[in-house]
Backbone of each chain as ProteinMPNN parsed JSONL, in Angstrom:
{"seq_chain_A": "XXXXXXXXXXXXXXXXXXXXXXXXXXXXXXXXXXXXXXXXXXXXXXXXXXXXXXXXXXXXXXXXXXXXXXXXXXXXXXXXXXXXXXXXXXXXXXXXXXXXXXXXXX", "coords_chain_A": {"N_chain_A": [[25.332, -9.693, 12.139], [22.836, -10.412, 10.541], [21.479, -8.776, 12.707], [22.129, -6.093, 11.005], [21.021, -6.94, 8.377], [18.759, -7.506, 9.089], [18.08, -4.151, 10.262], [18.555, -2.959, 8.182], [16.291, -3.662, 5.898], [13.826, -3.401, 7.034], [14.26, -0.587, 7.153], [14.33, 0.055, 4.869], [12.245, -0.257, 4.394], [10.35, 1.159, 5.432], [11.126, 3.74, 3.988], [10.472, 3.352, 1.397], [7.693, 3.311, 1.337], [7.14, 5.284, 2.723], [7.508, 7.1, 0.221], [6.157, 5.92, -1.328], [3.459, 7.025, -0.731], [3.997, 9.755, -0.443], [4.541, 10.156, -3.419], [1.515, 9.86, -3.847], [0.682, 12.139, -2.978], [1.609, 14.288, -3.713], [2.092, 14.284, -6.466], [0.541, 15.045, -9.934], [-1.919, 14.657, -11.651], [-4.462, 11.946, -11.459], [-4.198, 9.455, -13.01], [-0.979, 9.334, -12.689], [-0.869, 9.517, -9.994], [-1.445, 7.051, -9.535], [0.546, 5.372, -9.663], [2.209, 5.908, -7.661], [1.441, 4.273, -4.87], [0.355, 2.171, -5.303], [3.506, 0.823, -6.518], [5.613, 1.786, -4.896], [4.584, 1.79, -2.514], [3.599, -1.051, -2.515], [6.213, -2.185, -2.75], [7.431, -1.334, -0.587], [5.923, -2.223, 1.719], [6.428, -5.04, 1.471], [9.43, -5.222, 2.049], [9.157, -4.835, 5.105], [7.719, -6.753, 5.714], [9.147, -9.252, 5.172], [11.661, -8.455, 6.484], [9.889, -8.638, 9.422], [9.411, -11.535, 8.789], [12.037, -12.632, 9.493], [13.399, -11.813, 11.303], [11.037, -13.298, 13.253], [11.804, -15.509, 12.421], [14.112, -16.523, 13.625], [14.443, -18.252, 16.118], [13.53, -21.427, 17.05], [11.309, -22.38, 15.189], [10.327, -21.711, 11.499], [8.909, -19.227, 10.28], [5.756, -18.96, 8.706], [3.701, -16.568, 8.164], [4.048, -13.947, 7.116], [4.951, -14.431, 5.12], [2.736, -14.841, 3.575], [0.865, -13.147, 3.898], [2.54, -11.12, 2.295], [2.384, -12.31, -0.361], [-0.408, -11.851, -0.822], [-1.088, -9.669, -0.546], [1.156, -8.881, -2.921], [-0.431, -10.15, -4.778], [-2.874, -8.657, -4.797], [-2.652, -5.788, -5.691], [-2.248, -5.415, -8.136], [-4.3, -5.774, -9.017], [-6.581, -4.165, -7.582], [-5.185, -1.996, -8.726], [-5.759, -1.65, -10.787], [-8.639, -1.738, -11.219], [-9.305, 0.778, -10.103], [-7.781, 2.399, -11.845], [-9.63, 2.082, -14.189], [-11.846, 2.839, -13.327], [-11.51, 5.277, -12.859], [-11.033, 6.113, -15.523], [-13.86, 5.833, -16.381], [-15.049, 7.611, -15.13], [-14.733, 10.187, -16.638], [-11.693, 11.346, -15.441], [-10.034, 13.87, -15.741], [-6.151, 14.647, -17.0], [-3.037, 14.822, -17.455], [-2.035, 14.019, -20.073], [-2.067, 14.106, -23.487], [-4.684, 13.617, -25.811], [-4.546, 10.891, -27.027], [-4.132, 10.336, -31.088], [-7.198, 10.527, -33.072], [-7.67, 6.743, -34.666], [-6.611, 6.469, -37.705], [-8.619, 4.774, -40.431], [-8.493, 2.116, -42.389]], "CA_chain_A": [[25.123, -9.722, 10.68], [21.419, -10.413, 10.646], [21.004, -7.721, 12.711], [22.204, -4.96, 10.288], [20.337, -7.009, 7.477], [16.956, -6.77, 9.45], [17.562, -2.886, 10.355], [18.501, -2.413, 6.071], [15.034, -3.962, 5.306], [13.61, -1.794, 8.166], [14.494, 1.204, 7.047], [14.364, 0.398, 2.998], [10.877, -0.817, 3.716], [10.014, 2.842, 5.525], [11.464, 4.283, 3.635], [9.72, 3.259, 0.076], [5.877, 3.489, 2.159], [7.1, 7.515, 2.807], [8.199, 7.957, -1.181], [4.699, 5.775, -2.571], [2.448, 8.456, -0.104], [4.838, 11.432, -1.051], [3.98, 10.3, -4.454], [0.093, 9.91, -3.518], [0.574, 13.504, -2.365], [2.454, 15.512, -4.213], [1.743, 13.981, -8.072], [-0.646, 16.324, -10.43], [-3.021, 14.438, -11.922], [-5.227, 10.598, -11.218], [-3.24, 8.639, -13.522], [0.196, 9.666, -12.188], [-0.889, 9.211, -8.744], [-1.791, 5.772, -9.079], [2.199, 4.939, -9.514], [2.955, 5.683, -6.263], [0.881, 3.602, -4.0], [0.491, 0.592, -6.179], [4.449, -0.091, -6.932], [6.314, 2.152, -4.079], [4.237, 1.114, -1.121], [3.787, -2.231, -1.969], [7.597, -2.569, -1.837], [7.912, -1.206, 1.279], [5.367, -2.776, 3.044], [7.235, -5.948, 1.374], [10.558, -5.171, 2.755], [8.671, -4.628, 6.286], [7.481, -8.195, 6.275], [10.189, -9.894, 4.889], [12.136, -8.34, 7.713], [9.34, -9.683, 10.014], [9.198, -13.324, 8.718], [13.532, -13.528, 9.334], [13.241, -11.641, 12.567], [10.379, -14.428, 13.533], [12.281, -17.069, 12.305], [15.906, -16.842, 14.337], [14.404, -19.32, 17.21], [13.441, -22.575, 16.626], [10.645, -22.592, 14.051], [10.199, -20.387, 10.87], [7.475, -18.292, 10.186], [5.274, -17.911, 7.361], [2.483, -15.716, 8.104], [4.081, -13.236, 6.496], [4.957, -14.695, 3.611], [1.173, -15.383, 2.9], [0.797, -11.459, 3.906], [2.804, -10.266, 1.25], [2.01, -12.538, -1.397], [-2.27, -11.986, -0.86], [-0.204, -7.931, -1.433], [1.016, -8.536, -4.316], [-1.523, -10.494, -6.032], [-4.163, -8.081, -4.854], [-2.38, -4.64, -5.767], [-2.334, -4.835, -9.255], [-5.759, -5.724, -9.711], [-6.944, -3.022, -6.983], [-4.83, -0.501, -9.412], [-6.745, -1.848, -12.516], [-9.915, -1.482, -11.303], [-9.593, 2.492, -10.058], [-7.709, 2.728, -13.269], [-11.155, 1.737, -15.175], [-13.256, 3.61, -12.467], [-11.162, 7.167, -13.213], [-12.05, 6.295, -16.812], [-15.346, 5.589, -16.594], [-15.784, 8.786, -15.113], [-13.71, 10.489, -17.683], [-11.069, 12.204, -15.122], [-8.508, 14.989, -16.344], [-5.203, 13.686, -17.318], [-2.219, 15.751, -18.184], [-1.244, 13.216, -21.145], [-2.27, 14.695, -24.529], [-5.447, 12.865, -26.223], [-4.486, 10.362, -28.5], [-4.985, 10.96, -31.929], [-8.144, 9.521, -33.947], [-7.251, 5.899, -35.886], [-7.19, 6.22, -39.024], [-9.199, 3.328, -40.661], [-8.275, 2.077, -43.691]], "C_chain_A": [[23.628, -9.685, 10.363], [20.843, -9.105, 10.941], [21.056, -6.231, 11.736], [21.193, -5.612, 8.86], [18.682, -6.817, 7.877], [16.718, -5.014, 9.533], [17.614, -2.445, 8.897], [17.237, -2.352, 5.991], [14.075, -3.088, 6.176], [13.278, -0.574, 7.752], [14.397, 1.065, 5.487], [12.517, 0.415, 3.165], [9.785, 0.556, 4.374], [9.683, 3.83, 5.042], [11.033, 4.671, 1.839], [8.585, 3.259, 0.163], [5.996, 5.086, 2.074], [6.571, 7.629, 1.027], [6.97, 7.453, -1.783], [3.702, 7.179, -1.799], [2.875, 9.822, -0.458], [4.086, 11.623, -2.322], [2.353, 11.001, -4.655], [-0.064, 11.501, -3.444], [0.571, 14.906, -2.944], [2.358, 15.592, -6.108], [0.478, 14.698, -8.324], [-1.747, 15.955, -11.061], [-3.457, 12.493, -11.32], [-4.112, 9.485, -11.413], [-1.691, 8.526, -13.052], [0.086, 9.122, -10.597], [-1.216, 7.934, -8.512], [-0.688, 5.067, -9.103], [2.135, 4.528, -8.365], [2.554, 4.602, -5.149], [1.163, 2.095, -4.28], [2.344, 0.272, -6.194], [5.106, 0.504, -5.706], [5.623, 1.384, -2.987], [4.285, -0.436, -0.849], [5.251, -3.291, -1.713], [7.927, -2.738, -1.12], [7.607, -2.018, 2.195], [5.845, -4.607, 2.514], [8.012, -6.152, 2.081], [10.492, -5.426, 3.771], [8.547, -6.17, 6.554], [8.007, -9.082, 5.984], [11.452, -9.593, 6.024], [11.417, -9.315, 9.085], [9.739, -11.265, 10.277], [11.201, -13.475, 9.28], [13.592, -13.118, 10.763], [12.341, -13.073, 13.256], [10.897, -15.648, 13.728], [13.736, -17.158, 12.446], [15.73, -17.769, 15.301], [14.253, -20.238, 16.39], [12.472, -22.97, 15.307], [10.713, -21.851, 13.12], [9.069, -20.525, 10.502], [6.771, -17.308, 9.254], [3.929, -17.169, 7.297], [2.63, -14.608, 7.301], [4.352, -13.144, 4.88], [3.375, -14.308, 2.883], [0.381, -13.985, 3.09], [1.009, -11.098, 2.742], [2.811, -11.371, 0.388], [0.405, -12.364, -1.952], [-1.642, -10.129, -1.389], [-0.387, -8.146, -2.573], [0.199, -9.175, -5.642], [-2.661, -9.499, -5.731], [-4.01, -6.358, -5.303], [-2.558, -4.474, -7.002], [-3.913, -5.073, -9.37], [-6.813, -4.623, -9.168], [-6.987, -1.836, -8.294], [-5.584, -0.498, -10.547], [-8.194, -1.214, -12.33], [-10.139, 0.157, -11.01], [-9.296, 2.619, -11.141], [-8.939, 3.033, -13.843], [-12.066, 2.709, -14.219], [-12.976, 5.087, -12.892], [-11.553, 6.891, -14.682], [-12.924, 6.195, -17.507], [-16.002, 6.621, -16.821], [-14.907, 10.232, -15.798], [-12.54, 11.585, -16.68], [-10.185, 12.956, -15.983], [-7.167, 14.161, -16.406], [-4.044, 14.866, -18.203], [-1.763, 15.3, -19.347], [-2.321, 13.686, -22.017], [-3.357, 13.15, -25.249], [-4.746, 11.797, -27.215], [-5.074, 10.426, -29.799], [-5.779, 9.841, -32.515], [-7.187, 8.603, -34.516], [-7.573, 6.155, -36.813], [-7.815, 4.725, -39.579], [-9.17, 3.358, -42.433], [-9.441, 1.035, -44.703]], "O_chain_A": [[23.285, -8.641, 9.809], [20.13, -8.41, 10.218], [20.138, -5.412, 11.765], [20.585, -4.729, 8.255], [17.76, -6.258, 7.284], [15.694, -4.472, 9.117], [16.794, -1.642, 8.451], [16.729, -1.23, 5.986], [13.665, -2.016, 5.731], [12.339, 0.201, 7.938], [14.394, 2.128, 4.864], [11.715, 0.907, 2.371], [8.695, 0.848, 3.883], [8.737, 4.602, 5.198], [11.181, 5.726, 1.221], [8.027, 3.206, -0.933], [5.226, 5.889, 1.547], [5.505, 8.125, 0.662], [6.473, 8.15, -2.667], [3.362, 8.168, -2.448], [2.156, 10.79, -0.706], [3.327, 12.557, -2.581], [1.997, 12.029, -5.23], [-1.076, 11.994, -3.941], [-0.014, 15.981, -2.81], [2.501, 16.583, -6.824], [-0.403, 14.964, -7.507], [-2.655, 16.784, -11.134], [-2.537, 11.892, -10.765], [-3.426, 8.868, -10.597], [-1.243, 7.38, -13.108], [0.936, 8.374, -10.114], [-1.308, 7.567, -7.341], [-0.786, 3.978, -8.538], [2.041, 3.38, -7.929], [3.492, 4.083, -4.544], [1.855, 1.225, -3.751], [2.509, -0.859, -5.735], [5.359, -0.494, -5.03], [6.136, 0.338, -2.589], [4.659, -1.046, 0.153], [5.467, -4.329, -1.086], [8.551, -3.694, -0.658], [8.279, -2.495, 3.109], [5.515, -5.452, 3.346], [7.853, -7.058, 2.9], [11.372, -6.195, 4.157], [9.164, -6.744, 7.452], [7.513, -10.109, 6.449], [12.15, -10.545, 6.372], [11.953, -10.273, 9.642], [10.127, -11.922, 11.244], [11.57, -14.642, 9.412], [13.841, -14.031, 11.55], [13.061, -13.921, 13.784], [10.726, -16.516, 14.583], [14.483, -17.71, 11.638], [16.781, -18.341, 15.589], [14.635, -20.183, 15.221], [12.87, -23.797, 14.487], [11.272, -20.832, 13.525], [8.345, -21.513, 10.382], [6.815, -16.107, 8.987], [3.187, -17.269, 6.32], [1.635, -14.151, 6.738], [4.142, -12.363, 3.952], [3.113, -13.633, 1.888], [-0.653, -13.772, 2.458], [0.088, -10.751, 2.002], [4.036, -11.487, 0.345], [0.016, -12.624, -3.091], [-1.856, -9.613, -2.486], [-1.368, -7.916, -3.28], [0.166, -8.907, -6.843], [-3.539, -9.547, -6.593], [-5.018, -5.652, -5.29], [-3.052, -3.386, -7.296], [-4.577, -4.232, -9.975], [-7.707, -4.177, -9.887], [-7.904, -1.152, -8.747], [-5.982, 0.488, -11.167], [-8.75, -0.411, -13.079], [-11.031, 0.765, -11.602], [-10.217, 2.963, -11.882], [-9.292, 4.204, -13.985], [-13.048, 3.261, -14.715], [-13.833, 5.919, -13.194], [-12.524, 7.545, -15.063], [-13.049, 6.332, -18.724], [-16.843, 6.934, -17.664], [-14.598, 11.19, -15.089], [-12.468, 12.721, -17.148], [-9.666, 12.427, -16.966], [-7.128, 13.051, -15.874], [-4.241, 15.503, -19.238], [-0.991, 16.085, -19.899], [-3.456, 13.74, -21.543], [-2.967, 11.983, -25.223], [-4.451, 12.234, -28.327], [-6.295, 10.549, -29.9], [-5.438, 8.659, -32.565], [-6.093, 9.023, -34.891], [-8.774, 6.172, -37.083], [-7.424, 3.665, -39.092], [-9.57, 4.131, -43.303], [-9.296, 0.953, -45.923]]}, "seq_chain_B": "XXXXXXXXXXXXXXXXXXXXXXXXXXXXXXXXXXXXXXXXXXXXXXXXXXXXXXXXXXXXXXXXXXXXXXXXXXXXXXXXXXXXXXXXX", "coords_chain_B": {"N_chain_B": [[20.18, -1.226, 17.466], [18.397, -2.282, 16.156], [16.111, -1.506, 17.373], [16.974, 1.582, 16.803], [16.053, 1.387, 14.087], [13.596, 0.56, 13.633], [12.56, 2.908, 15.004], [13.211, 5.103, 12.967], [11.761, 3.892, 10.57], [8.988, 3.88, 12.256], [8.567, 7.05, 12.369], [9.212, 7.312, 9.509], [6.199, 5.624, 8.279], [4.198, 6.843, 10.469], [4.574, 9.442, 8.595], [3.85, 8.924, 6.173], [0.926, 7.692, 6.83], [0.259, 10.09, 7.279], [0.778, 11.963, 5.015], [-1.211, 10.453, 2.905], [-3.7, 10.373, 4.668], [-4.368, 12.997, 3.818], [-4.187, 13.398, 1.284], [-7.118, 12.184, 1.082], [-9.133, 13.321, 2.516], [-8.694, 15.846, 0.789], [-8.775, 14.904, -1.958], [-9.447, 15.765, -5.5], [-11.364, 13.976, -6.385], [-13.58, 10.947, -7.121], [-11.969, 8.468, -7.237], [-9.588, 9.335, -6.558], [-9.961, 9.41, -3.826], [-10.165, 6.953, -3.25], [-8.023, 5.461, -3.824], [-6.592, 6.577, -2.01], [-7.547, 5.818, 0.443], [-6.888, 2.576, 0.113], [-3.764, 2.799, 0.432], [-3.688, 3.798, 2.715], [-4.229, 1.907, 4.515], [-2.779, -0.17, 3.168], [-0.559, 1.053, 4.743], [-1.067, 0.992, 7.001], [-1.094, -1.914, 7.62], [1.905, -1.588, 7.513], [2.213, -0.267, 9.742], [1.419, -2.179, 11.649], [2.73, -4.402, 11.641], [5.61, -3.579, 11.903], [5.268, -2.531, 14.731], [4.76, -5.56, 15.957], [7.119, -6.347, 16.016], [8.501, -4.615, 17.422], [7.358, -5.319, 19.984], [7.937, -8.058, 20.074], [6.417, -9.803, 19.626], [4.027, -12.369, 17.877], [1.33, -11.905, 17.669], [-0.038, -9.994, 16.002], [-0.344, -10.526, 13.319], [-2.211, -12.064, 12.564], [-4.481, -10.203, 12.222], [-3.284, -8.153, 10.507], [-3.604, -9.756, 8.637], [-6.452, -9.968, 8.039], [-6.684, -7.398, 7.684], [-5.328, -7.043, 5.047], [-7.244, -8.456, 3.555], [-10.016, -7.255, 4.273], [-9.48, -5.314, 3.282], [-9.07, -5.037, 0.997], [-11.267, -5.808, -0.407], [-13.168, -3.907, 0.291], [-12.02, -1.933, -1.452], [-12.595, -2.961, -4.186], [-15.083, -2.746, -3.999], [-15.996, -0.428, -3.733], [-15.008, 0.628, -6.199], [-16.13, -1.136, -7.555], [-18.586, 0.138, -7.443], [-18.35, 2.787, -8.522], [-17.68, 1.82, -11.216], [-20.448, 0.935, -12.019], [-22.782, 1.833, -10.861], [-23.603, 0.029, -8.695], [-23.364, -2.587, -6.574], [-23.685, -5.299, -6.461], [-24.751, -7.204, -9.044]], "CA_chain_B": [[20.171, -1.364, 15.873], [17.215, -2.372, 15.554], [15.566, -0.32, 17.655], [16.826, 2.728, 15.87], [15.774, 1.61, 12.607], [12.343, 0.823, 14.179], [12.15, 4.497, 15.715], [13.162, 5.789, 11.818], [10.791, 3.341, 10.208], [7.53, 4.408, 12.56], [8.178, 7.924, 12.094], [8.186, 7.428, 8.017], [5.461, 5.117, 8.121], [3.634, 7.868, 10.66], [4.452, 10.788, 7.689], [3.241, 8.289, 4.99], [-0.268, 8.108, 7.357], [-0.419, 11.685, 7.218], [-0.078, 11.93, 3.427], [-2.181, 9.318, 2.139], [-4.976, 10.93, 4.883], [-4.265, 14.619, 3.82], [-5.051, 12.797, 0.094], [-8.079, 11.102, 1.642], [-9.793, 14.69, 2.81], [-8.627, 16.477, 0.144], [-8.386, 14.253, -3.262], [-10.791, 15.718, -6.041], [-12.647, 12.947, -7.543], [-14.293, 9.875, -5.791], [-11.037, 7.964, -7.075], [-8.576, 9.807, -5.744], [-10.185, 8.917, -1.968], [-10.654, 5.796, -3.078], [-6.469, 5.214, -3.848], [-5.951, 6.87, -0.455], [-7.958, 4.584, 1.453], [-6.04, 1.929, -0.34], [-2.532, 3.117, 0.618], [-3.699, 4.376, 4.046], [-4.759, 0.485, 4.839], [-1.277, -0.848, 3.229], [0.519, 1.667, 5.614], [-1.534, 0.287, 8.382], [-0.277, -3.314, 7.768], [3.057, -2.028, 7.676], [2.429, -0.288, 10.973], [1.594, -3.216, 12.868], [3.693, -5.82, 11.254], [6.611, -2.659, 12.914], [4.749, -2.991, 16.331], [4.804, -6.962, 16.539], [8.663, -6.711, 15.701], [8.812, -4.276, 18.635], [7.084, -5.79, 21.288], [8.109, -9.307, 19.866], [4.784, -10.864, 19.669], [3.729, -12.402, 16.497], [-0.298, -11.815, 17.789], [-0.661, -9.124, 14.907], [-0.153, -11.485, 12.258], [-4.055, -12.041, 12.039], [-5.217, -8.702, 12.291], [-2.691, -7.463, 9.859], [-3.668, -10.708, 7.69], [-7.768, -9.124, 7.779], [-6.919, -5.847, 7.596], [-5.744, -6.681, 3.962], [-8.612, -8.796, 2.946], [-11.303, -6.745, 4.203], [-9.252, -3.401, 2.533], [-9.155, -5.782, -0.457], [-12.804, -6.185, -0.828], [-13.66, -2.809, -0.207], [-11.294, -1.246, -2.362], [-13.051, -3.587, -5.093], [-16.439, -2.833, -3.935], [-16.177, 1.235, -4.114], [-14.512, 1.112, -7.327], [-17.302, -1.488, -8.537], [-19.89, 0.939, -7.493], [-18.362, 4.057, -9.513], [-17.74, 1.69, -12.426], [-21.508, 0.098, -12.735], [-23.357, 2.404, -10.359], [-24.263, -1.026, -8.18], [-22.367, -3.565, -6.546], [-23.584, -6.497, -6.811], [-25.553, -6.852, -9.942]], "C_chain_B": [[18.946, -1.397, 15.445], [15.888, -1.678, 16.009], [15.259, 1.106, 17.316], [16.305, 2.514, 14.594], [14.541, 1.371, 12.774], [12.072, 1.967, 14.291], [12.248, 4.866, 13.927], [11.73, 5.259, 10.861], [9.6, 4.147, 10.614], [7.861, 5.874, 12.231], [8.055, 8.054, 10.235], [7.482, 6.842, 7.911], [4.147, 5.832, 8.578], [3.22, 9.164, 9.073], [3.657, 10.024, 6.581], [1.401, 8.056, 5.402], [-0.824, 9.135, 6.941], [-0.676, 11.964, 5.927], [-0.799, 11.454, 2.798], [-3.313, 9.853, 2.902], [-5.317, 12.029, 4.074], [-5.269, 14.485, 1.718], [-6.466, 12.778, 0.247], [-9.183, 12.536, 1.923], [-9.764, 15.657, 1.415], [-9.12, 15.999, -1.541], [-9.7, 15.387, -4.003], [-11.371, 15.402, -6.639], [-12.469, 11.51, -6.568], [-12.741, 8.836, -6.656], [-9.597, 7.946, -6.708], [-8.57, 9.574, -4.172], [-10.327, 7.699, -2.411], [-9.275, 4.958, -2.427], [-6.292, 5.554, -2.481], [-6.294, 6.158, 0.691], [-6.833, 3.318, 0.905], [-4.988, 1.823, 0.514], [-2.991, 3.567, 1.704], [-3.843, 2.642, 4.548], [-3.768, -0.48, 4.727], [-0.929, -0.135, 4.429], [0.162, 1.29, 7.041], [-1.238, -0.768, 8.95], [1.135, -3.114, 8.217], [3.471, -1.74, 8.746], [2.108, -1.494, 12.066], [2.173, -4.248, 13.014], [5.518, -4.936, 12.322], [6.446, -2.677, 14.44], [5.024, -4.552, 16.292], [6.508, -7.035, 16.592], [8.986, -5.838, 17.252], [8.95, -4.473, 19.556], [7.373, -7.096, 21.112], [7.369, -10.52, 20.374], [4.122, -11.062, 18.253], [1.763, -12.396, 16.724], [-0.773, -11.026, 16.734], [-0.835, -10.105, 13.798], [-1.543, -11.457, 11.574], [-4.391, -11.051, 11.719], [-4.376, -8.223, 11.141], [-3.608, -8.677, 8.09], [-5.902, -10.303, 7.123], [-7.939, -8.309, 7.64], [-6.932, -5.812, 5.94], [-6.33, -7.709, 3.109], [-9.498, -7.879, 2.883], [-10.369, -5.584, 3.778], [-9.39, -3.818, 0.875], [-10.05, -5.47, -1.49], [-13.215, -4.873, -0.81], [-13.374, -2.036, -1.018], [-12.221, -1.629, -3.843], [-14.436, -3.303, -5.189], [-16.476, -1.311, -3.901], [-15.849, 0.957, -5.333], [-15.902, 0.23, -8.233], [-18.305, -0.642, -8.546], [-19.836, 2.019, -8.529], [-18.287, 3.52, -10.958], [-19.616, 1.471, -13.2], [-22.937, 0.707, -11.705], [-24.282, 1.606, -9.063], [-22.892, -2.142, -8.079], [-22.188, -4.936, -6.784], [-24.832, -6.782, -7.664], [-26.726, -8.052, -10.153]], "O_chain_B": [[18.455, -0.711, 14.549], [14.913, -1.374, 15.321], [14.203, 1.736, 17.369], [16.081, 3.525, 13.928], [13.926, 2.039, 11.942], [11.13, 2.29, 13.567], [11.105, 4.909, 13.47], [10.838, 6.032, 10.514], [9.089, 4.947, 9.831], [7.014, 6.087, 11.364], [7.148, 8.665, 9.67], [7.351, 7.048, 6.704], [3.143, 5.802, 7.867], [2.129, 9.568, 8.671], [2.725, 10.66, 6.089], [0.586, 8.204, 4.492], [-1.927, 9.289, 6.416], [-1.803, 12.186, 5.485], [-1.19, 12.136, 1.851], [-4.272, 9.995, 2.144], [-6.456, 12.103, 3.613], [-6.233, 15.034, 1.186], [-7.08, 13.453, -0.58], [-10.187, 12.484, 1.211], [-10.817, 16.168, 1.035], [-9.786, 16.777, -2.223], [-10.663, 15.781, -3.345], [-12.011, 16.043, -7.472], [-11.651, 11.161, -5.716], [-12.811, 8.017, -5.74], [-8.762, 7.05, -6.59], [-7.585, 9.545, -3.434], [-10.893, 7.124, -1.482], [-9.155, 4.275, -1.41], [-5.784, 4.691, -1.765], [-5.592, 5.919, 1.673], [-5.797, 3.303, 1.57], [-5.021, 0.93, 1.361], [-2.037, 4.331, 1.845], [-2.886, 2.521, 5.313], [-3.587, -1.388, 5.539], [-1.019, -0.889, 5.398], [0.921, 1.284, 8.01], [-1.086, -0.952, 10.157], [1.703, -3.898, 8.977], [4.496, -2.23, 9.22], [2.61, -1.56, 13.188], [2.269, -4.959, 14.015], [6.258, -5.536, 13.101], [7.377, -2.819, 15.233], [6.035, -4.648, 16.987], [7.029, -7.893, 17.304], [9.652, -6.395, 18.125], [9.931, -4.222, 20.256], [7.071, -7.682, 22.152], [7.525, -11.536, 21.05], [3.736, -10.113, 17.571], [1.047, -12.909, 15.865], [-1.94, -11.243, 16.406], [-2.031, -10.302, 13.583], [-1.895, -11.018, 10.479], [-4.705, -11.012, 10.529], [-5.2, -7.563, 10.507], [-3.972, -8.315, 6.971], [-6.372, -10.443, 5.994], [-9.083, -7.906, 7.427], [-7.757, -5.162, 5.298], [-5.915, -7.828, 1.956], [-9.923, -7.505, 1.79], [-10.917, -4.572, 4.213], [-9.701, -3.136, -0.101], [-9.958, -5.11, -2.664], [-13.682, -4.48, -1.879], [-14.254, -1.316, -1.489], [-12.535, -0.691, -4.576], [-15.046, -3.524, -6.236], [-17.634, -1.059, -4.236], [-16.928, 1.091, -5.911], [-16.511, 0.685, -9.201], [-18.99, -0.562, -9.566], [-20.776, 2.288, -9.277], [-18.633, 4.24, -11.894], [-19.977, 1.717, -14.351], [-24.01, 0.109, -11.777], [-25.261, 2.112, -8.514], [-21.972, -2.444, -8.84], [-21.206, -5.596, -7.122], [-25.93, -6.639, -7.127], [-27.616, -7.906, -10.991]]}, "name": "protein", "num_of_chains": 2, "seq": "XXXXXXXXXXXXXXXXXXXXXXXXXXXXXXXXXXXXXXXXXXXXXXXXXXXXXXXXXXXXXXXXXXXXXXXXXXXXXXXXXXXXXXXXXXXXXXXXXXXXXXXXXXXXXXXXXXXXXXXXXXXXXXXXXXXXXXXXXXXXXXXXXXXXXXXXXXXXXXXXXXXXXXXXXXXXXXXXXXXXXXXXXXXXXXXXXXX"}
């Protein structure tokens, strides 16, 4: 039983690392491409070490190194994505999304 | 079982290497290599956290646990440079 729940996470957590780099890869402009990495990969490489930590922890002790892995992840991914965010629009990249229009000011 | 889903794993974690480099050479604007370093550095964690499960040795643990600090910091420290032309002000 375990074992088919470690090879699931295994293979989900593979398998969502391929589809954020596909993204990385294959998406057409900055903004679009910053999806993939930021929310697909850091799934995956979730899944991966959440497999880890249960694999680890079938003997006698359990084992949180990985926990403390993927939580330093996901507190450090969004703020990574923020800051290129702000860096591609510093330097005003291209962007297939249509300008917004002027506020009017009343 | 788990072997095969290991073997499937490293080879998409391999193809996810290759795209995130192929990014990394190619991208065209200094934040497009920046993202690919990024995501080349996750995919690195998730290859060796896949190796320790293999050889069933939790010795990566560290190394995987510095790989994403120091990808952390640099990630933070290129992108500060293109925002403010200087990193530490």
């Amino acid at each position: 039983m375990l074992e088919y729940l470690l090879a699931f996470l295994i293979i989900a957590g593979g398998a969502f690392t391929f589809i954020g780099s596909l993204g990385l890869a294959r998406l057409r402009d900055f903004y679009s491409r910053l999806h993939g990495p930021t929310k697909a990969t850091t799934l995956g490489v979730g899944c991966v070490l959440i497999a880890s930590a249960v694999y680890f922890s079938r003997g006698e002790a359990a084992s949180f190194h990985e926990i403390l892995i993927t939580l330093f992840l996901f507190i450090t991914a969004p703020v990574s994505a923020h800051l290129m965010a702000k860096a591609a629009l510093h330097l005003k990249l291209a962007s297939l999304a249509e300008r917004p229009e002027p506020r009017e000011r009343d | 079982m788990i072997d095969t889903a290991l073997t499937i794993a490293f080879t998409l974690v391999g193809l996810a290497v290759a795209l995130s480099f192929w990014r990394l050479l190619r991208g065209p604007d200094a934040p497009d290599r920046i993202l690919a370093l990024d995501t080349l550095y996750v995919n690195t964690i998730a290859l060796l956290v896949l190796f320790g499960i293999q050889i069933d040795s939790n010795l990566y643990f560290e190394a995987a646990l510095l790989i994403a600090l120091m990808g952390f910091v640099g990630t933070v420290a290129l992108c500060k440079y293109l925002l403010r032309g200087d990193i530490i002000e």
